[in-house]
N, C-alpha and C positions, 0 to 999 in steps of 0.2 A: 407421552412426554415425561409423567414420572418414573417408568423406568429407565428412559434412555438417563434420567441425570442420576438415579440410583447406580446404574452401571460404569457412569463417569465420574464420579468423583471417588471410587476406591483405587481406577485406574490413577489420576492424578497425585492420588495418596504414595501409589506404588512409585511413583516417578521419583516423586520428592525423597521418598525415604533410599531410594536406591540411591540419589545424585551423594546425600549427604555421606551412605556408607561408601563408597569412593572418593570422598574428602578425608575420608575419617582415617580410610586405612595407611596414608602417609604420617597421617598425625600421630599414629597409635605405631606405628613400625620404626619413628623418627630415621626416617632415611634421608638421606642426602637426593639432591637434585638428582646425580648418575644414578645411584641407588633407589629411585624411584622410578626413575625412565628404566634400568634396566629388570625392577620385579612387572613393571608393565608389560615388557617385552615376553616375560619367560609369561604371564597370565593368557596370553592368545594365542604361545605359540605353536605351529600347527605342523612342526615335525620333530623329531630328533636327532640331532644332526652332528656332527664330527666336526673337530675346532677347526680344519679347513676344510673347504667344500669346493665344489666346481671342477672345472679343466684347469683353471689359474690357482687352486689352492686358496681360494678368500679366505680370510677369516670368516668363522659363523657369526654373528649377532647374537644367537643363544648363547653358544659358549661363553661370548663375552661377558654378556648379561650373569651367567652363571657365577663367572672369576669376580665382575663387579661387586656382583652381593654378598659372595668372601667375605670380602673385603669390609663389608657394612659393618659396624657395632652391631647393628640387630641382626645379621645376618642370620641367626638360630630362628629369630619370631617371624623376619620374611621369608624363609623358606616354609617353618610353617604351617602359614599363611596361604600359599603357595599350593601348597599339597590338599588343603580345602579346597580352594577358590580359581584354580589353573585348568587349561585344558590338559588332556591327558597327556602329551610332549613335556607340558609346564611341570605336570606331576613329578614324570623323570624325571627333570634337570632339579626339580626341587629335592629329592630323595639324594642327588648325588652330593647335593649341599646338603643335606642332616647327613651324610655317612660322615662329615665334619666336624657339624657343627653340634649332634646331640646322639653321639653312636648308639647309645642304648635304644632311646625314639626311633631311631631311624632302620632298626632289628626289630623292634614291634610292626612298625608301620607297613614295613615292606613287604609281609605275608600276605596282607590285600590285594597284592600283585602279582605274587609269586604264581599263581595257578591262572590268570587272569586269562581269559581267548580272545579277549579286546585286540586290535592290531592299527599301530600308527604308523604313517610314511618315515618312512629314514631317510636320509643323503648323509651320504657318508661318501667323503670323497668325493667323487664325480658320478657315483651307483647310487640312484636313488629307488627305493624300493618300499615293499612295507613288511613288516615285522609283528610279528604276536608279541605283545607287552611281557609274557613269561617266558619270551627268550630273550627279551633286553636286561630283563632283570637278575636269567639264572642260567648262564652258557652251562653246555656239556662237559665242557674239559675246559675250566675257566682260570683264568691268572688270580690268586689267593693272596692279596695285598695284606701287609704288615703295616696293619694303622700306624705304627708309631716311627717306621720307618716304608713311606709309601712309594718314593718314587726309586729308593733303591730296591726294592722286593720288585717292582715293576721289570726295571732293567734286567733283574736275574732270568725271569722269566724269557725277556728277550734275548738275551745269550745263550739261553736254553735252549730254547725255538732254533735258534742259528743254527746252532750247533746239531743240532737232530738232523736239520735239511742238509747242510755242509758233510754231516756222514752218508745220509740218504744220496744223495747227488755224488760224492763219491764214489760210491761202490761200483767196479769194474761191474760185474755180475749182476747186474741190474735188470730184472725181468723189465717188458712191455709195458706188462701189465700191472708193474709195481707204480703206487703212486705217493707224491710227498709225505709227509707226514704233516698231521691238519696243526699241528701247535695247537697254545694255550688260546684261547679268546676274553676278549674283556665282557665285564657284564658289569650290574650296579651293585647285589647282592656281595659280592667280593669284591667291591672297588677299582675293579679296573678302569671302568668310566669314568668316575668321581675325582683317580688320580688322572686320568691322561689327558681330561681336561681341564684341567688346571695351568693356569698361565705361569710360563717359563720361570718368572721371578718370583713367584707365589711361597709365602713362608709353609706354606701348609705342605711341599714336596717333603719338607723331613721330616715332619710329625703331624699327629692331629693337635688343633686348639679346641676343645672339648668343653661346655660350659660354662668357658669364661667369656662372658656378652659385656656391654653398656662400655665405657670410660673405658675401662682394663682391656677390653677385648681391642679397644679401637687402640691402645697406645700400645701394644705388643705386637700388633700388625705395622705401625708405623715404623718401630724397629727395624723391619726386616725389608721395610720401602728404600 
């Protein structure tokens, strides 16, 4: 009998201290209502996924959750936060908000993952598959974004691409055996992911807001709403 209660009540200790540190981490990230619901979302989530998904093109819910915490004042401390305390998906999407919100962090942090053999499910589009973390993080032939100009360095890229296929596809002389040309790919390391998902009205497509968090951060995002 007195082991069973020796062994139950550090159990109950653990309970209580956990409830309190999930009350705690709103209090201490001061996020807003969406801004809570959405760093909950990215903490369980259980793929990686592309801002529309399915046959019908949905919106993702991560992505959402992604653009939402943008948007946060503390957006810098819940990302994070994020990258401690998230599943491995969550980790992603958090790393895509430090290429953001603390670009220096977010070039230290990303080494841990660059060489990683871990592999999480994708949907992407309607192909849902799974993927090694150190090819989400570091394409072969990847689109090389201009932090401070991100969503037009993105675009070059894609006129680029066009443009290689639109001559490949061209050419009268065109072997059997010749095939497309692969294009650029996005990755997290060079930003491709961080910008492409980003929501359409999002101040952050023509530059990074970099360190500037609390009051300043949240009224320079309002601007651009």
């Amino acid at each position: 009998m007195i082991a069973i209660l020796f062994h139950a009540i550090p159990l109950v200790f653990l309970v209580v201290l956990s409830s309190a540190d999930v009350r705690s981490q709103g209090i201490d990230l001061s996020l807003s209502r969406e801004g809570q619901a959405a760093y909950d979302t990215l903490l369980v989530a259980q793929r990686f996924e592309s801002d529309a998904i399915g046959y019908g093109a949905a919106p993702s819910k991560l992505v959402e959750a992604y653009n939402v915490i943008l948007n946060e004042a503390s957006a810098d401390a819940a990302f994070k936060r994020l990258l401690e305390r998230a599943t491995l998906p969550g980790k992603l999407y958090s790393l895509c908000g430090l290429f953001f919100t603390d670009h220096s962090f977010f070039r230290a942090a990303i080494e841990d993952y660059r060489h990683s053999g871990d592999t999480v499910y994708t949907l992407f589009g309607c192909i849902g598959s799974a993927m090694r973390v150190s090819e989400l993080i570091e394409a072969k032939n990847p689109i090389i974004v201009d932090i401070n100009r991100p969503e037009e360095s993105v675009s070059e890229y894609v006129a680029l691409d066009t443009k290689l296929y639109d001559d490949w596809a061209g050419r009268k002389k065109r072997k059997k055996i010749d095939i497309p040309p692969a294009g650029h790919q996005p990755d997290i390391l060079n930003g491709g992911y961080p910008v492409m998902y980003l929501d359409k009205h999002s101040h952050l497509k023509s530059g990074r807001i970099e360190h500037v968090v609390g009051p300043e951060r949240a009224e320079r995002a309002s601007q651009h709403n």
